[in-house]
Backbone as CSV, one residue per row, in Angstrom:
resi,resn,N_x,N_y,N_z,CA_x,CA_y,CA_z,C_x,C_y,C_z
1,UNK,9.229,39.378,-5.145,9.609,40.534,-4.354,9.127,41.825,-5.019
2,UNK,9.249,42.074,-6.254,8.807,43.537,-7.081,7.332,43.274,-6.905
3,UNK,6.733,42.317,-7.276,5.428,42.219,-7.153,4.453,43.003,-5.828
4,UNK,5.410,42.236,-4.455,4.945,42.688,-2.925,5.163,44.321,-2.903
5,UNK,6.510,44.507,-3.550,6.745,46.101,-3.244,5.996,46.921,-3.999
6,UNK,4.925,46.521,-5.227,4.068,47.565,-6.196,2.632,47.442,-5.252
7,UNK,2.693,46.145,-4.801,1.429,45.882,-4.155,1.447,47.132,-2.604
8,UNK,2.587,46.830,-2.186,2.947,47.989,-0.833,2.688,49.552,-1.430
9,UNK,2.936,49.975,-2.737,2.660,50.819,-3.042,4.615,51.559,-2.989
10,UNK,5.524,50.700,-2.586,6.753,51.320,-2.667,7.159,51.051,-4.059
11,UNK,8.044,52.450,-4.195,8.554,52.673,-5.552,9.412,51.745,-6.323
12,UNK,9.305,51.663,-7.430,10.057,50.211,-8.217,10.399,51.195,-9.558
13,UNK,11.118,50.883,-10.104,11.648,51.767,-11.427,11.715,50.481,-12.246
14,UNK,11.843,51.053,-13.646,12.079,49.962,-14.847,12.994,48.765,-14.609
15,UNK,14.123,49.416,-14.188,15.352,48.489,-13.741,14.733,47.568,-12.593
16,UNK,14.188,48.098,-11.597,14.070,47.165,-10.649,12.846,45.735,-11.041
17,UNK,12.169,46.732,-11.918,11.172,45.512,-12.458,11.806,44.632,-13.512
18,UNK,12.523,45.214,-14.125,13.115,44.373,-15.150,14.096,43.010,-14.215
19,UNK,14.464,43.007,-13.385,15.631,41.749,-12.752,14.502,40.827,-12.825
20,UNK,13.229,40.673,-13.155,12.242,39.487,-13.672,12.759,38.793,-14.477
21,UNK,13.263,39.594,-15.769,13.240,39.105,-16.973,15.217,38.419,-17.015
22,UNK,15.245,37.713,-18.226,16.142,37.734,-18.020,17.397,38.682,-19.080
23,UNK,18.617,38.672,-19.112,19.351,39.560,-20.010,18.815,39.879,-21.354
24,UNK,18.870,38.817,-21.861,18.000,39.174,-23.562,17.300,40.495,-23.145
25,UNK,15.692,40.014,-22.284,14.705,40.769,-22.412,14.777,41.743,-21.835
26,UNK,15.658,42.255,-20.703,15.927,43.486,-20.496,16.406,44.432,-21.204
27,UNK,17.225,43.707,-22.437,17.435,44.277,-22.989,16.686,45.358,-24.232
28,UNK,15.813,44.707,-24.558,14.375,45.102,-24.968,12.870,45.793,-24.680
29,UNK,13.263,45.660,-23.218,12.343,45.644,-22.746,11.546,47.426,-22.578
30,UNK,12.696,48.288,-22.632,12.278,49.423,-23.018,11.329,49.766,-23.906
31,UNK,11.423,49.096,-25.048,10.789,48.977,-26.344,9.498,48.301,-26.182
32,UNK,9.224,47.571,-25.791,7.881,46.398,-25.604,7.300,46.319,-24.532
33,UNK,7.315,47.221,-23.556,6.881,47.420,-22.082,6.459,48.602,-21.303
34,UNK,5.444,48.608,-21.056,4.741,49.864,-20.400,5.468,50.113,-19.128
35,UNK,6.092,51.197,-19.534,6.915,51.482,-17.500,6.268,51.635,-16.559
36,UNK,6.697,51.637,-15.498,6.271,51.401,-14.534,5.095,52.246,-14.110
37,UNK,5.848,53.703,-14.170,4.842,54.836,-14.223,3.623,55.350,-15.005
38,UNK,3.800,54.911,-15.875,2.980,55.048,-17.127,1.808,53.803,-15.962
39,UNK,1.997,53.068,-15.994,1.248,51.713,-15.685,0.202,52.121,-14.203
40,UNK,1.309,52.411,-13.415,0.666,53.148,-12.003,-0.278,54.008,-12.324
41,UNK,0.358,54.966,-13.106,-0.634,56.083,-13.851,-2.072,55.871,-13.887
42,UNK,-2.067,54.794,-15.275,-3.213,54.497,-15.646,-4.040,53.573,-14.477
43,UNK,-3.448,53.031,-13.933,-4.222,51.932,-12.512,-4.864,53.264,-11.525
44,UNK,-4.178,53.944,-11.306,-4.933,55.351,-10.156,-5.840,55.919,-10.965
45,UNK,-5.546,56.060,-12.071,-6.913,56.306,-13.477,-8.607,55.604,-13.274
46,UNK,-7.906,54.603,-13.249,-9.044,53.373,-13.758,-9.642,52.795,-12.366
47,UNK,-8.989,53.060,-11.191,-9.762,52.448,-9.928,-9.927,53.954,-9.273
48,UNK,-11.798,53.685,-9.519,-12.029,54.876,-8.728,-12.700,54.850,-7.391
49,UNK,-12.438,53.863,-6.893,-13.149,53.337,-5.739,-12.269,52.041,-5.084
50,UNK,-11.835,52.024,-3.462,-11.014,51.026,-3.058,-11.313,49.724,-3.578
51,UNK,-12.470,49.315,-3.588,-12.613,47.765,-3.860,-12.020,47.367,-4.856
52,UNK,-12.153,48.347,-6.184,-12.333,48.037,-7.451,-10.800,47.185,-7.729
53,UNK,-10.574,46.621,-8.888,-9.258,45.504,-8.621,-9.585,45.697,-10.207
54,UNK,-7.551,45.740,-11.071,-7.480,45.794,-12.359,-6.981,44.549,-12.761
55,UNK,-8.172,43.697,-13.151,-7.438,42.004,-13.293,-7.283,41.576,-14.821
56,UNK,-6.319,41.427,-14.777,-6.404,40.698,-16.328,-7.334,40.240,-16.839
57,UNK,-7.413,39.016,-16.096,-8.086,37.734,-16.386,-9.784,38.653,-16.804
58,UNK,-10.412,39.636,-15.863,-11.355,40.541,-16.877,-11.058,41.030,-17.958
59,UNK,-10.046,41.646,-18.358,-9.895,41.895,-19.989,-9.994,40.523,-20.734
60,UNK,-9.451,39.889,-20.505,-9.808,38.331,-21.384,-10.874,37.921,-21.537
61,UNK,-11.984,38.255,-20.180,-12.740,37.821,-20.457,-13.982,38.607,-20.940
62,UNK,-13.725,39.909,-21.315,-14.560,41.024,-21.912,-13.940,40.542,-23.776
63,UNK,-13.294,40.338,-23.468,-12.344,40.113,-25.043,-13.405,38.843,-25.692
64,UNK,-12.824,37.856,-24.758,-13.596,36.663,-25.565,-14.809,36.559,-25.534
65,UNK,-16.006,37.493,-24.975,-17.244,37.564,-25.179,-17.643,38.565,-26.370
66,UNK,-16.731,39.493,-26.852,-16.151,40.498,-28.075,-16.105,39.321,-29.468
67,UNK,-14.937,38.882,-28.627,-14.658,37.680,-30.413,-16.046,36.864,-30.413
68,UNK,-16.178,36.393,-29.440,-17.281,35.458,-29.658,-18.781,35.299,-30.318
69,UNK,-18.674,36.880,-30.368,-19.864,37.494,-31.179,-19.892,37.639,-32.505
70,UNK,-18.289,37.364,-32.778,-17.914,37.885,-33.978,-18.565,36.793,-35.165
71,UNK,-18.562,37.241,-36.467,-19.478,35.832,-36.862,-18.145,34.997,-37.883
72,UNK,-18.536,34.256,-38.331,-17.494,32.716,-38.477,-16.852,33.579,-39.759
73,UNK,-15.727,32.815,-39.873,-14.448,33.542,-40.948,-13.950,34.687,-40.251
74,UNK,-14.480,35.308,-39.353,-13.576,36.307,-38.537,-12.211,35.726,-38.146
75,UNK,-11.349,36.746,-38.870,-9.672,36.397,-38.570,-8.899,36.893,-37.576
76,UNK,-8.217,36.858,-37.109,-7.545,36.841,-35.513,-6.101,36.970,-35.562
77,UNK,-5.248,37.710,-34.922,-3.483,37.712,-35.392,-3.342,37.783,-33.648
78,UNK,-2.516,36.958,-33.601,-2.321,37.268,-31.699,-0.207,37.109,-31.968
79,UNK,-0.129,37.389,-31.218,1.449,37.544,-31.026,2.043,37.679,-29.791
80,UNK,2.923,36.150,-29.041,2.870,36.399,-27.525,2.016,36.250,-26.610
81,UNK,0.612,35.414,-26.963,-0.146,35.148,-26.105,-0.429,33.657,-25.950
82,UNK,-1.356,33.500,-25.249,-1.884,32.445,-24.675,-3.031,31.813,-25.211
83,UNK,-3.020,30.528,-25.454,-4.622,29.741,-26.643,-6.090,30.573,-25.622
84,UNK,-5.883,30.664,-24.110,-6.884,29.927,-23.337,-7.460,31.974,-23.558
85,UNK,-6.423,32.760,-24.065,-7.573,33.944,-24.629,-8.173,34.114,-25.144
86,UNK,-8.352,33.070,-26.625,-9.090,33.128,-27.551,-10.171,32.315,-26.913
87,UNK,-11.521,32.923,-27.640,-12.478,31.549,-27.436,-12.699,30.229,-28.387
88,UNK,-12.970,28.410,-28.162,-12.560,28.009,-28.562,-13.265,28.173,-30.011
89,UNK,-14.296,28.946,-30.674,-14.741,28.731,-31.715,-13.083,29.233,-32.717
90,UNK,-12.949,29.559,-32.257,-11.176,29.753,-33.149,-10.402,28.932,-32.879
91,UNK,-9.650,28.483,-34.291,-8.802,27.307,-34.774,-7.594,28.418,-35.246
92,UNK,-6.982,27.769,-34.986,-5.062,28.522,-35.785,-5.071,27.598,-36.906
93,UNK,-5.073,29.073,-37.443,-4.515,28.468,-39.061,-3.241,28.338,-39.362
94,UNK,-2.623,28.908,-38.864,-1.179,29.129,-39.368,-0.324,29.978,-38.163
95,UNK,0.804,29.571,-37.585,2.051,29.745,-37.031,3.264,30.487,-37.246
96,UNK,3.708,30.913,-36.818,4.872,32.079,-37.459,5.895,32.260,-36.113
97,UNK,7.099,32.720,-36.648,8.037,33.484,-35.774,8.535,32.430,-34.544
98,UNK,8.505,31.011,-34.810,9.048,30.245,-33.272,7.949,30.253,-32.377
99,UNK,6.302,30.079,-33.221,5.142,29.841,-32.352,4.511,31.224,-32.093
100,UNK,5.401,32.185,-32.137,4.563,33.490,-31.558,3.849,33.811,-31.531
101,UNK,3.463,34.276,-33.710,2.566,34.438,-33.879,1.590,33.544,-34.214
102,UNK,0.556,33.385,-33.947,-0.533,32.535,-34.342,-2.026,33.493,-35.179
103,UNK,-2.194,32.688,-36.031,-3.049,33.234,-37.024,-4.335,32.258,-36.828
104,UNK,-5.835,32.765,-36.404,-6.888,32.340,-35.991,-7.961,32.449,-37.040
105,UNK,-8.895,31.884,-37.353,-9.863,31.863,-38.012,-11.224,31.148,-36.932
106,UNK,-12.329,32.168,-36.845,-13.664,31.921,-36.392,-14.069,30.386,-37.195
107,UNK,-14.264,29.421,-36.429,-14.676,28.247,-37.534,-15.875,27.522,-37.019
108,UNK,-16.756,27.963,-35.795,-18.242,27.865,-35.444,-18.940,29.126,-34.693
């Protein structure tokens, strides 16, 4: 539902985006989360033309053509993400925090 109403372009505030998450992370979420406005902000920023579309899945994949260049022993700290961002020439070396953090090393 918050999703359809940002997409409609109707107004959503922190609170209303936050009923995603659950208690814990609302509770936090001030702290670790770009508001709403701030976010809109930068999206009316960055699309300067109707077609144009702000997709994740392009930052990932500008990213992993970035690392991928990088040359071997290049080290990596991710926190909160996902394996399928890295590219696979990176191996985790080491684990931290209940999986969070993951520590990467370039190894081809």
């Amino acid at each position: 539902m918050i999703f359809s109403r940002l997409k409609s372009g109707v107004d959503v505030t922190d609170d209303d985006f936050d009923t995603i998450y659950s208690s814990q992370v609302k509770k936090i979420s001030e702290f670790h989360f770009t508001p709403v406005e701030v976010a809109k902000t930068a999206a009316q920023f960055l699309v300067n033309r109707p077609s144009t579309k702000l997709l994740y899945e392009l930052y990932n994949q500008h990213m992993k053509a970035q690392l991928s260049k990088m040359p071997i022993g290049t080290r990596l700290a991710t926190y909160f993400s996902y394996a399928h961002e890295v590219p696979s020439h990176f191996k985790v070396q080491s684990t931290g925090f209940d999986g969070k953090l993951k520590l990467w090393e370039k190894i081809t």
